[in-house]
VMD Tcl script that builds the backbone (N, CA, C; Angstrom):
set m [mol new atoms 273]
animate dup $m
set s [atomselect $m all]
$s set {name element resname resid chain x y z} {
  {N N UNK 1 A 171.496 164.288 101.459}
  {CA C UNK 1 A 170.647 165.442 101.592}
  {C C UNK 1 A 170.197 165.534 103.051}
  {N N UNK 2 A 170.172 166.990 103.418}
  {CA C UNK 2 A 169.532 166.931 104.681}
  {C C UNK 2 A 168.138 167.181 105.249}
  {N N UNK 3 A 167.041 166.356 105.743}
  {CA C UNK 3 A 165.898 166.530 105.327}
  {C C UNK 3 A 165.629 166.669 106.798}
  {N N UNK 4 A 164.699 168.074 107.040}
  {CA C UNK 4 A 164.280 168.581 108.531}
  {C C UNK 4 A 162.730 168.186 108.733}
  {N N UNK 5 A 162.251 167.437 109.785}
  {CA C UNK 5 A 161.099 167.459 110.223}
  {C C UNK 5 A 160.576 167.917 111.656}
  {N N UNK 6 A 159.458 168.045 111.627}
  {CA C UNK 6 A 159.000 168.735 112.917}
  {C C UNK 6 A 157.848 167.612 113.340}
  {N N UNK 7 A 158.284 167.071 114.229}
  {CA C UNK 7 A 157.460 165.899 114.825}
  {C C UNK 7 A 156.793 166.295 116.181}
  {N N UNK 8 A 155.948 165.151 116.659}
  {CA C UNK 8 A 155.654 165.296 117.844}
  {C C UNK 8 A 156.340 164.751 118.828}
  {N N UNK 9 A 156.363 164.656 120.336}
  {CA C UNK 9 A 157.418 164.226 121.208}
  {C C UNK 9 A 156.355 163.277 121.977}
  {N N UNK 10 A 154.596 163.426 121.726}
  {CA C UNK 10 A 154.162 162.515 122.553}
  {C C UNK 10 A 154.267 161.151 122.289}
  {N N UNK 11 A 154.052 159.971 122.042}
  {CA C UNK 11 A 153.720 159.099 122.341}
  {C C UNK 11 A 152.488 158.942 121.437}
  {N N UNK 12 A 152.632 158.191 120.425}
  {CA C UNK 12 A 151.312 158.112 119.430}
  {C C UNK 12 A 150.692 156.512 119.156}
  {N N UNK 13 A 150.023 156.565 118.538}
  {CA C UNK 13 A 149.068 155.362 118.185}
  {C C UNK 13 A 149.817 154.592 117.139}
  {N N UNK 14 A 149.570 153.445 116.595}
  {CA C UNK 14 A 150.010 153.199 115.117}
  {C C UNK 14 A 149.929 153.738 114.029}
  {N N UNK 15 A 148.565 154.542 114.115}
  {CA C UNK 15 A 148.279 155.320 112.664}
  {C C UNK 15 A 149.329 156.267 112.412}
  {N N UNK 16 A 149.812 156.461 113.440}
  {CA C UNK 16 A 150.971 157.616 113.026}
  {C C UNK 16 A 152.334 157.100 113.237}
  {N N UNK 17 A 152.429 156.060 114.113}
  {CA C UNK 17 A 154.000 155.746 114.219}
  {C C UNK 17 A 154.386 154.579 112.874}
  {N N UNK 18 A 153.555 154.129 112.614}
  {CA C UNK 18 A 153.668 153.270 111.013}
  {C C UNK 18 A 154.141 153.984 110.212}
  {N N UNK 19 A 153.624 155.210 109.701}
  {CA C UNK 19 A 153.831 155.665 108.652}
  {C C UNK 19 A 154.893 156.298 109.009}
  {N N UNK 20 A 155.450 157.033 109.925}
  {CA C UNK 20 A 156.618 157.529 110.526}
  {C C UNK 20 A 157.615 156.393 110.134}
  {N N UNK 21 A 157.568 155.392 110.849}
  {CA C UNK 21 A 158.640 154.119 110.437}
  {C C UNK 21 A 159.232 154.379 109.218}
  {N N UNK 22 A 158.101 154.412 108.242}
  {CA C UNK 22 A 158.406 153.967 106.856}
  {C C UNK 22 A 159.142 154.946 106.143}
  {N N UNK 23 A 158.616 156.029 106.593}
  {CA C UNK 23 A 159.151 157.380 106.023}
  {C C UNK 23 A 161.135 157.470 106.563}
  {N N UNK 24 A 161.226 156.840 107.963}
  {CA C UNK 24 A 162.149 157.004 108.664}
  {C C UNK 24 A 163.118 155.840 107.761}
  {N N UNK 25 A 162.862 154.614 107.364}
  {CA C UNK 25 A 163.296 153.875 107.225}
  {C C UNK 25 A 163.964 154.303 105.454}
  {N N UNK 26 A 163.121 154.806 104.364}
  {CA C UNK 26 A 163.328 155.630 102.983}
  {C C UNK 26 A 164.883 156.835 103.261}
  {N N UNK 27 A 164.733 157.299 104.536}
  {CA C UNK 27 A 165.330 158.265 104.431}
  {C C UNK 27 A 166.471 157.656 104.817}
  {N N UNK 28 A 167.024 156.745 106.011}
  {CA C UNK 28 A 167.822 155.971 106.231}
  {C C UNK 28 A 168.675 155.231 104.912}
  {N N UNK 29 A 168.201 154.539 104.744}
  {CA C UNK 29 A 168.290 153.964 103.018}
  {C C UNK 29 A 168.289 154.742 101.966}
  {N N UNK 30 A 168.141 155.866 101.423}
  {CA C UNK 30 A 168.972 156.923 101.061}
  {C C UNK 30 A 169.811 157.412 101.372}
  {N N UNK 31 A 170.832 157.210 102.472}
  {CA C UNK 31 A 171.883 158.050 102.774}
  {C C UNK 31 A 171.565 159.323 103.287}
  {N N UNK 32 A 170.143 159.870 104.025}
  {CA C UNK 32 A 170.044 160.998 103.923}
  {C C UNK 32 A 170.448 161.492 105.422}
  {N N UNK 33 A 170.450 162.421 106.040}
  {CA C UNK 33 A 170.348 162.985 107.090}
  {C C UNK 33 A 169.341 163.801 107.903}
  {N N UNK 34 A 168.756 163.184 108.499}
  {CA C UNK 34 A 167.410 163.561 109.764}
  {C C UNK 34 A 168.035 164.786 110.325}
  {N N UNK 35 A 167.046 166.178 110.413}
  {CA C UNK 35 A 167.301 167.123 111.315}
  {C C UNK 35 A 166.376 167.200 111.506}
  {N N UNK 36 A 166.247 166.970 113.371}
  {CA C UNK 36 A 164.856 166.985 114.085}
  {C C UNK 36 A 164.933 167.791 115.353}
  {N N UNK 37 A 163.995 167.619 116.644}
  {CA C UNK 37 A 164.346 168.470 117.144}
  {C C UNK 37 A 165.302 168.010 118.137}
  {N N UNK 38 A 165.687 166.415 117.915}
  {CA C UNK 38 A 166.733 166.005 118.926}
  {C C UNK 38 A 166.458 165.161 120.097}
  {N N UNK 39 A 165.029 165.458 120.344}
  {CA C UNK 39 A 164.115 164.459 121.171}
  {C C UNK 39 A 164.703 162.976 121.203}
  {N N UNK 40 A 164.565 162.090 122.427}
  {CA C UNK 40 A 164.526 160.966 122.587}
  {C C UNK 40 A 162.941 160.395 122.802}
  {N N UNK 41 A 161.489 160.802 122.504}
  {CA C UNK 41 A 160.616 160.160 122.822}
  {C C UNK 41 A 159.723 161.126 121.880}
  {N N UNK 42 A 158.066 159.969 121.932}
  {CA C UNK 42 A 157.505 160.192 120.538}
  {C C UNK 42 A 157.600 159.956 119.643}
  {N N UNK 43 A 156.605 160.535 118.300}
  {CA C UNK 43 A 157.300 160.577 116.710}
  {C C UNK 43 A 158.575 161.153 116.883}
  {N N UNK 44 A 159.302 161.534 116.979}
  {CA C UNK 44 A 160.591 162.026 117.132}
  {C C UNK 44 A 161.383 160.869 117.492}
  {N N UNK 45 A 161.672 160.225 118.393}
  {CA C UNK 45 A 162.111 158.891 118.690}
  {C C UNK 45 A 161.843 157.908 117.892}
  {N N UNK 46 A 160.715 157.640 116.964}
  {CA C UNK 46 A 160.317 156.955 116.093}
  {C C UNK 46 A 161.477 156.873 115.172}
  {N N UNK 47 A 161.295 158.456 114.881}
  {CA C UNK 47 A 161.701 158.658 113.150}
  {C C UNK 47 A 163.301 158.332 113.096}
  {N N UNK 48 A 163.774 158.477 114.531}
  {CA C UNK 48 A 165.189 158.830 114.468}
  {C C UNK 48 A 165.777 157.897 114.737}
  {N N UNK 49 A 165.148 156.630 115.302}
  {CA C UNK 49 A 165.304 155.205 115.641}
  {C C UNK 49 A 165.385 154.711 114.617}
  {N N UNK 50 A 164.287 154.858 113.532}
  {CA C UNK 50 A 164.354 154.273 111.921}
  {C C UNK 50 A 165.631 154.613 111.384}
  {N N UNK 51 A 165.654 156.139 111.221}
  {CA C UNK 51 A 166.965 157.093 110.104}
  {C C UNK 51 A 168.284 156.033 110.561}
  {N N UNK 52 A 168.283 156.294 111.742}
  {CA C UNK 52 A 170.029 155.055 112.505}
  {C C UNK 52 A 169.834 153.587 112.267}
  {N N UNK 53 A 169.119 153.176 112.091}
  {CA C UNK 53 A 169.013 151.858 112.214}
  {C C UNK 53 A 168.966 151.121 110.693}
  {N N UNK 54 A 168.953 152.116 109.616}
  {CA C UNK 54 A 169.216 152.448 108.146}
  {C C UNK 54 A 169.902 152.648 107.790}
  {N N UNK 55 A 171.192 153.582 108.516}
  {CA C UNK 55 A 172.056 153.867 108.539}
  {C C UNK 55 A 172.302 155.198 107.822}
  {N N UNK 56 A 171.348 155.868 108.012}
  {CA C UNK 56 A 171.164 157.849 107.967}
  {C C UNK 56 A 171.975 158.207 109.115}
  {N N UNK 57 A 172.063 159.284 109.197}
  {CA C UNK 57 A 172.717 160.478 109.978}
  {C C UNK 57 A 171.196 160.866 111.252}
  {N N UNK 58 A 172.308 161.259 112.047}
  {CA C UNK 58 A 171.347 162.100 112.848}
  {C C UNK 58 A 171.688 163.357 113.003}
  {N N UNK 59 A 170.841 164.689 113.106}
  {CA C UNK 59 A 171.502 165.882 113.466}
  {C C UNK 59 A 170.145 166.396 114.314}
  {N N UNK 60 A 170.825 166.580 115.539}
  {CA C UNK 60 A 169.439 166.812 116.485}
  {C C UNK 60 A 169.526 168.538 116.455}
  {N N UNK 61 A 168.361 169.387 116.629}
  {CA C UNK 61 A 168.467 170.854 117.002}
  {C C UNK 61 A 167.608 171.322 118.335}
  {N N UNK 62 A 168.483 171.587 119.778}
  {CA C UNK 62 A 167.339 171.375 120.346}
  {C C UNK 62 A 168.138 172.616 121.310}
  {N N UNK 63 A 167.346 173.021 122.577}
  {CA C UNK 63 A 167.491 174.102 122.920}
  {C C UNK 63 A 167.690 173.972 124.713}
  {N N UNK 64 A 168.275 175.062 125.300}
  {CA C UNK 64 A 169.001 174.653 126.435}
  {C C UNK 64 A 168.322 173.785 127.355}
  {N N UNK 65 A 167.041 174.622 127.538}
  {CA C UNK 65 A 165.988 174.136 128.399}
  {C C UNK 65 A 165.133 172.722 128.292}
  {N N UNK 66 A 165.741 171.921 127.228}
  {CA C UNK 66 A 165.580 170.901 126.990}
  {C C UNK 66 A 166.558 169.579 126.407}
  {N N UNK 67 A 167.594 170.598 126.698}
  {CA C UNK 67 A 168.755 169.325 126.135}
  {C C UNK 67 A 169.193 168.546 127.100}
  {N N UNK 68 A 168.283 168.673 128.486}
  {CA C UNK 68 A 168.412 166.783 129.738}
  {C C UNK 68 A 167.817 165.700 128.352}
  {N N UNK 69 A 166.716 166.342 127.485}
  {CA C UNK 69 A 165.798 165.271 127.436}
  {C C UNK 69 A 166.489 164.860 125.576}
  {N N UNK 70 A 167.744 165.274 125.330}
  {CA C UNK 70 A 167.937 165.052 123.800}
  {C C UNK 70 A 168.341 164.014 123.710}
  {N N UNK 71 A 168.311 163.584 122.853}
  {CA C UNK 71 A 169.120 162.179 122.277}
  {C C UNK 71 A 170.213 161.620 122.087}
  {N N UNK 72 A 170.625 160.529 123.127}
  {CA C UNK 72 A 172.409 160.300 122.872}
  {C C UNK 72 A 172.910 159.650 121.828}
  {N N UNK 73 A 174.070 159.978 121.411}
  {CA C UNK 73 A 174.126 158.923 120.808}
  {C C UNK 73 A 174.044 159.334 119.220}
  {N N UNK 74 A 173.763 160.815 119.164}
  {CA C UNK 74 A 173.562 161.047 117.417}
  {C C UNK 74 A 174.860 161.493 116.907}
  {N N UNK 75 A 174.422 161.806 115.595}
  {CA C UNK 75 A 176.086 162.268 114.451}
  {C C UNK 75 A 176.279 163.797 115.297}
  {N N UNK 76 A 175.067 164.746 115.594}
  {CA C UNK 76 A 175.626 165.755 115.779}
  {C C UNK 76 A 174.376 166.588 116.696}
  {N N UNK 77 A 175.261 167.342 117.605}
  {CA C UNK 77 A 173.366 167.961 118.136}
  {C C UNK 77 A 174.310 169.701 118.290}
  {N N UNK 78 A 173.197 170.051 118.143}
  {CA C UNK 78 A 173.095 171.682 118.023}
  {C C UNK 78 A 171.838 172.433 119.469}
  {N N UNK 79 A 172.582 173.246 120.300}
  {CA C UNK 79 A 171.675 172.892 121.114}
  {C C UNK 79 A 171.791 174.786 121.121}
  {N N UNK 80 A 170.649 175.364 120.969}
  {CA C UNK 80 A 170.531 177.069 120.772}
  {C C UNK 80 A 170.081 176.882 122.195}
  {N N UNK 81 A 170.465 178.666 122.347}
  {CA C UNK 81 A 169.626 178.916 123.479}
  {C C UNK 81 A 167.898 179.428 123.471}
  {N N UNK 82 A 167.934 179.768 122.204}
  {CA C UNK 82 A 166.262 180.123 122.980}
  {C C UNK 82 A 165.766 179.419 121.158}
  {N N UNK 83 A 164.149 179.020 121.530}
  {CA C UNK 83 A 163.190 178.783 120.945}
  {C C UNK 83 A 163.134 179.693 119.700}
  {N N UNK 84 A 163.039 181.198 120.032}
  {CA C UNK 84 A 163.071 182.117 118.836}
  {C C UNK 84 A 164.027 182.344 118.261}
  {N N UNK 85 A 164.942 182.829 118.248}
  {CA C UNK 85 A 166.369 183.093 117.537}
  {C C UNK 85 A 166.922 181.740 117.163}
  {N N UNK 86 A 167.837 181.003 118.480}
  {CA C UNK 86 A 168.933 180.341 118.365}
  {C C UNK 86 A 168.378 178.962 117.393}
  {N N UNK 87 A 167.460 178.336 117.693}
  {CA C UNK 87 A 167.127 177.357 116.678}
  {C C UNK 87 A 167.133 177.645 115.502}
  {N N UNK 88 A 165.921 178.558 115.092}
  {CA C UNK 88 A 165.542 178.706 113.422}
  {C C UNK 88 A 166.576 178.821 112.622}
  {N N UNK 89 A 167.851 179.655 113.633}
  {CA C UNK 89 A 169.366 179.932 112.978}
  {C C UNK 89 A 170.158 178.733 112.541}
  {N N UNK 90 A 169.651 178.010 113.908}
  {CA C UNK 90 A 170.935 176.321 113.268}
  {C C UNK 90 A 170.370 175.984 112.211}
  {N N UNK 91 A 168.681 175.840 112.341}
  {CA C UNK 91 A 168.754 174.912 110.772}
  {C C UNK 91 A 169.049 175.603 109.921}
}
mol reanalyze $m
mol bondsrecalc $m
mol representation Tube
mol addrep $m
């Protein structure tokens, strides 16, 4: 199954990167597939570090003006051009 989240890219505390782990780690171990926004840092880096390391899928969705900063290394990245249209369309 492919399960989409919308994370943050900062840099968080434990209260939030714990429970991220765990969630990341369920979905991994289901066989499922992460669609995020493709980020390498933050909850986003968290979750997507868990999903691979579980051995989930990655499918990043991320957009021109930010695909220096996407993630190498995943099953698949989708990179729209703009924020309004081209994303909401990939997922």
């Amino acid at each position: 199954m492919k399960i989409c989240v919308f994370l943050s890219a900062a840099d968080l505390d434990e209260r939030y990167t714990r429970p991220a782990r765990e969630f990341a780690e369920l979905l991994g171990k289901g066989g499922h597939t992460l669609v995020w926004g493709g980020s390498d840092s933050g909850l986003m880096k968290v979750v997507a570090d868990g999903v691979q390391a579980a051995g989930g899928r990655l499918v990043g969705v991320s957009v021109t003006f930010l695909a220096a900063s996407a993630r190498p290394g995943v099953d698949e990245m989708v990179v729209a051009a703009d924020l309004a249209w081209g994303s909401p369309r990939a997922l």
